[in-house]
KEKE-871049 format. One line per field, with one value per residue (C-alpha): residue in one letter; x, y, z. Coordinates in nm, 2 decimals, always signed. Each point is the difference from the previous one (the first is absolute). Example, Ala and Ser with C-alpha at 12.3 -4.5 7.8 and 13.67 -1.06 7.14 Angstrom:
KEKE-871049
code	c(A / S)
c1	c(+1.23 / +0.14)
c2	c(-0.45 / +0.34)
c3	c(+0.78 / -0.07)
//
This chain:
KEKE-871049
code	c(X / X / X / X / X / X / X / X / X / X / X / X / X / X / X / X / X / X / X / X / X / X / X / X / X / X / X / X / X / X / X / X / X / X / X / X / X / X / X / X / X / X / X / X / X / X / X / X / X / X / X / X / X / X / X / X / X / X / X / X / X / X / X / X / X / X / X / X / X / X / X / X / X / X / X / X / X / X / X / X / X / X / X / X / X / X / X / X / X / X / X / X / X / X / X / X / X / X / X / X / X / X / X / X / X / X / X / X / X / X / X / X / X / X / X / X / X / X / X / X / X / X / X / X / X / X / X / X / X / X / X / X / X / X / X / X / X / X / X / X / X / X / X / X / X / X / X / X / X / X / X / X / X / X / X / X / X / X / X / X / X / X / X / X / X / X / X / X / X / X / X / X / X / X / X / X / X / X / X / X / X / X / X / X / X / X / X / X / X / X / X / X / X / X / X / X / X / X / X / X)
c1	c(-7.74 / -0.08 / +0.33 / +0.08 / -0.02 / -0.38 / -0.10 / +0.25 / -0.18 / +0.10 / +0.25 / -0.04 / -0.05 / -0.04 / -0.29 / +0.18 / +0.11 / -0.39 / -0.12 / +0.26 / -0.08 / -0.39 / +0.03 / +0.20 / -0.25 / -0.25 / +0.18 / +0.14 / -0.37 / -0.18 / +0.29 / +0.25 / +0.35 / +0.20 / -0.20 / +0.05 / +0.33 / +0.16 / -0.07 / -0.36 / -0.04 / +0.21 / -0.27 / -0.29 / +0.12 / +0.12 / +0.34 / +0.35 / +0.13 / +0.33 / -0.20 / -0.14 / +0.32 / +0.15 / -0.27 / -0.05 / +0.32 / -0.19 / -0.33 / -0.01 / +0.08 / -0.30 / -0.20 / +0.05 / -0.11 / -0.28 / -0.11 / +0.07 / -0.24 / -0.24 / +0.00 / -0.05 / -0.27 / -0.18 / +0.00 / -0.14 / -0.26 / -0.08 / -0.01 / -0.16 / -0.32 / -0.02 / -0.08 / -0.36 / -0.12 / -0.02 / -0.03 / +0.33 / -0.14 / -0.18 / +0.38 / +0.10 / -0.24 / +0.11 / +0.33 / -0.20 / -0.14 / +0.32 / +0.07 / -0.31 / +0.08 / +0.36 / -0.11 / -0.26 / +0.35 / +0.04 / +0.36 / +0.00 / +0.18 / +0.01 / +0.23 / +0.31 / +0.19 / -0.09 / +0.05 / +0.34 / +0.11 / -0.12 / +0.21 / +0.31 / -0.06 / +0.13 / +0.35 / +0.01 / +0.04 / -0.13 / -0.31 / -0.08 / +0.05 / -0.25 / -0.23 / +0.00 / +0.00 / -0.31 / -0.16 / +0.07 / -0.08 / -0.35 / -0.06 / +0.14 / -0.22 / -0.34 / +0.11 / +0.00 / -0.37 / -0.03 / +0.07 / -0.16 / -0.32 / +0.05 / +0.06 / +0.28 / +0.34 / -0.08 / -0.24 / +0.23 / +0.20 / -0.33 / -0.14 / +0.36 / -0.01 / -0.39 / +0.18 / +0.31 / -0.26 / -0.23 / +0.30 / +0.14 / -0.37 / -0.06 / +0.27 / -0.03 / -0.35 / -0.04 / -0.32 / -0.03 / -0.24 / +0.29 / +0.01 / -0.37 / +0.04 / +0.27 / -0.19 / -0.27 / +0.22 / +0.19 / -0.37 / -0.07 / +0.32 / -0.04 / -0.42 / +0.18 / +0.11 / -0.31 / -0.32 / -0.18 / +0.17 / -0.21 / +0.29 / -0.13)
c2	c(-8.10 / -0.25 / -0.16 / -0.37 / +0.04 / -0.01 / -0.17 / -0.30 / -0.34 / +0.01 / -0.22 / -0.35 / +0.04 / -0.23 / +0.02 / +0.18 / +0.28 / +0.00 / +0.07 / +0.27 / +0.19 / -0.10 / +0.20 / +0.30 / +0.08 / +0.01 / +0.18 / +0.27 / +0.04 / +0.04 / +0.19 / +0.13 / -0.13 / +0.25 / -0.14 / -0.34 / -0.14 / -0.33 / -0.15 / +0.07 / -0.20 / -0.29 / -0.01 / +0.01 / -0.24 / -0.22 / -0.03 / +0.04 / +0.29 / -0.10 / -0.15 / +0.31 / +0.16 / -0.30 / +0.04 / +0.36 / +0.18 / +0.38 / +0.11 / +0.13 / -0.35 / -0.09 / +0.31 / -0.08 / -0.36 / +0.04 / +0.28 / -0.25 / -0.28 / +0.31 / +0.06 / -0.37 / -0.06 / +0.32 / -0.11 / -0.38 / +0.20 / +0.19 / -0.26 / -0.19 / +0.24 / +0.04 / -0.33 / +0.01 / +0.25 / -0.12 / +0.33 / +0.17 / +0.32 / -0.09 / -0.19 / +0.39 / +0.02 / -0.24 / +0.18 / +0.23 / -0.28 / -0.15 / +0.32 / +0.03 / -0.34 / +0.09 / +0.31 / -0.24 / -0.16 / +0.13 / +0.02 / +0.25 / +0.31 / +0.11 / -0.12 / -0.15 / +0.14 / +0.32 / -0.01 / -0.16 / +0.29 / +0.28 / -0.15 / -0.15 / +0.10 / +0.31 / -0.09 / -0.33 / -0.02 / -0.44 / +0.09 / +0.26 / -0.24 / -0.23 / +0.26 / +0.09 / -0.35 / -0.09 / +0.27 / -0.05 / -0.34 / +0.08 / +0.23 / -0.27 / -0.23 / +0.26 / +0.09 / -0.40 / +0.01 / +0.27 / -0.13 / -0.34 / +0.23 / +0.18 / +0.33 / +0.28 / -0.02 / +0.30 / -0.09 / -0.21 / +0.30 / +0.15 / -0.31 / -0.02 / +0.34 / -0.14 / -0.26 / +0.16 / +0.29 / -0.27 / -0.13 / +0.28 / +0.08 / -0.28 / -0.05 / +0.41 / -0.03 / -0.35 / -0.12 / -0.22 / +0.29 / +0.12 / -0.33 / -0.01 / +0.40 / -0.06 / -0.35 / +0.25 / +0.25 / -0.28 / -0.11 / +0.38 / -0.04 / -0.36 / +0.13 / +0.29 / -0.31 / -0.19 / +0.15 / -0.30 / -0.13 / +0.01 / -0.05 / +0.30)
c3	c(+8.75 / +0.26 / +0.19 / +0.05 / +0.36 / +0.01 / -0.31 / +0.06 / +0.19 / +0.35 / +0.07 / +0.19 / +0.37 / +0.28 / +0.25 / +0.23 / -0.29 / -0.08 / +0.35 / +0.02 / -0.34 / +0.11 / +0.30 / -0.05 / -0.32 / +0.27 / +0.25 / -0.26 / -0.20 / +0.36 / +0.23 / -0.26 / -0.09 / +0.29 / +0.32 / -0.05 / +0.11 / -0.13 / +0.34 / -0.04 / -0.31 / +0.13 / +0.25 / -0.10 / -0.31 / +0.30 / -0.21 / +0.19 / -0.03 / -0.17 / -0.24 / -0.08 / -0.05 / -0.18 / -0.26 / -0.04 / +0.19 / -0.09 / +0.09 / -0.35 / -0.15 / +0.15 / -0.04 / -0.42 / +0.09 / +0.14 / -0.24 / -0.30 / +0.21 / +0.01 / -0.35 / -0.10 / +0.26 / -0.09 / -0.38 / +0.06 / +0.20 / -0.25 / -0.28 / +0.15 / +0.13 / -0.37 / -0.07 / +0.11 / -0.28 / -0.34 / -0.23 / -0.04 / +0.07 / +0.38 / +0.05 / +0.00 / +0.29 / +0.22 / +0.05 / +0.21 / +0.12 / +0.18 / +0.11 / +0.25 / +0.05 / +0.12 / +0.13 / +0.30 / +0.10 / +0.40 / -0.14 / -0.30 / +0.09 / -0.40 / -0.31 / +0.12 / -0.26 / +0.04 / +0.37 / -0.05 / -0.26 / +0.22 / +0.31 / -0.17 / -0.37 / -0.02 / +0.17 / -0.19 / -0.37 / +0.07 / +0.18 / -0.23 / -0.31 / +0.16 / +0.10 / -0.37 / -0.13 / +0.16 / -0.10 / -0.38 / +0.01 / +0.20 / -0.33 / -0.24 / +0.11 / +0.00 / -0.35 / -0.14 / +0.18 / -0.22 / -0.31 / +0.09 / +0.02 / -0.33 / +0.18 / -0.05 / +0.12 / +0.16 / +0.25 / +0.19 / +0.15 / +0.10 / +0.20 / +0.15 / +0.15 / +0.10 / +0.18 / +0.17 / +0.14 / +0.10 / +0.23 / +0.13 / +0.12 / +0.13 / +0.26 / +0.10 / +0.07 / +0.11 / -0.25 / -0.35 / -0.10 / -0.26 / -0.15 / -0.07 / -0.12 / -0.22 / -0.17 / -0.08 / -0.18 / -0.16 / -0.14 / -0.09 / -0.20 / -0.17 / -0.06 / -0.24 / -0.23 / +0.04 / -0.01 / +0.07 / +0.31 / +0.34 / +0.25 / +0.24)
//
């Protein structure tokens, strides 16, 4: 079941809200939530610290926050890298796609979500709900690129694990090479349902 925390449209901010949610995402996806202090973020979002605190009094206010702006950028991303292939099934492909793509950022340190469950999840019943949120949505969404394709249900779980192993690769070993592995297993598996496809 996915919680109105995450799936809920993030609330009106102003610019200086924006900068600070902009900023501690980056900060927590590159150095982890527990090194970076409040007064770090007010910096380098050149925002006053009491306006910091006046917006998000918690660190774990704004740990959620900038998780949700995660999981909305992360999805535009991905709809959008989908956009440039036409057949349903090669839209499955382009998943793996964004990944390598996300995988070249400088920046990537692994899945966000995973990163934030493994540090806070397991002592926080909120991050762990968002961990888990994204995730399910991440698979919701492969399994409607499914059906758009005219394959089974049951292939979505299967390119999801393709995906989360793909990140968790990535970011240990520093290459996109898992992203362009797990796009060829991922055309192994669509191949099975489509004899005729050429997508190796």
């Amino acid at each position: 079941m996915t919680s109105p925390v995450l799936i809920a449209a993030p609330p009106a901010r102003t610019a200086d809200e924006e900068a600070i949610v902009a900023t501690a995402d980056t900060l927590f996806a590159v150095e982890g939530v527990t090194p970076v202090s409040m007064e770090r973020i007010a910096s380098d979002a050149h925002v006053p610290l009491i306006a910091l605190r006046a917006a998000f009094p918690t660190k774990r206010e704004l740990v959620v926050a900038a998780l949700q702006n995660r999981h909305q950028h992360w999805m535009a991303g991905l709809t959008a890298a989908e956009q440039v292939a036409a057949d349903p099934r090669d839209r499955l492909l382009t998943v793996f796609t964004y990944l390598e793509q996300c995988f070249a950022d400088d920046s990537y340190r692994g899945c966000a979500f995973i990163n934030g469950y493994g540090e806070l999840g397991r002592q926080d019943p909120v991050i762990r709900q968002l961990a888990d949120d994204h995730l399910r949505q991440v698979e919701q969404h492969v399994a409607m690129l499914c059906d758009a394709a005219a394959l089974p249900a049951h292939l979505a779980p299967a390119l999801t694990l393709l995906l989360r192993g793909a990140q968790v690769e990535a970011a240990i070993h520093d290459t996109v090479q898992p992203a362009r592995t797990a796009r060829t297993a991922a055309a192994m598996l669509i191949a099975v349902y489509d004899i005729d496809a050429e997508r190796f």
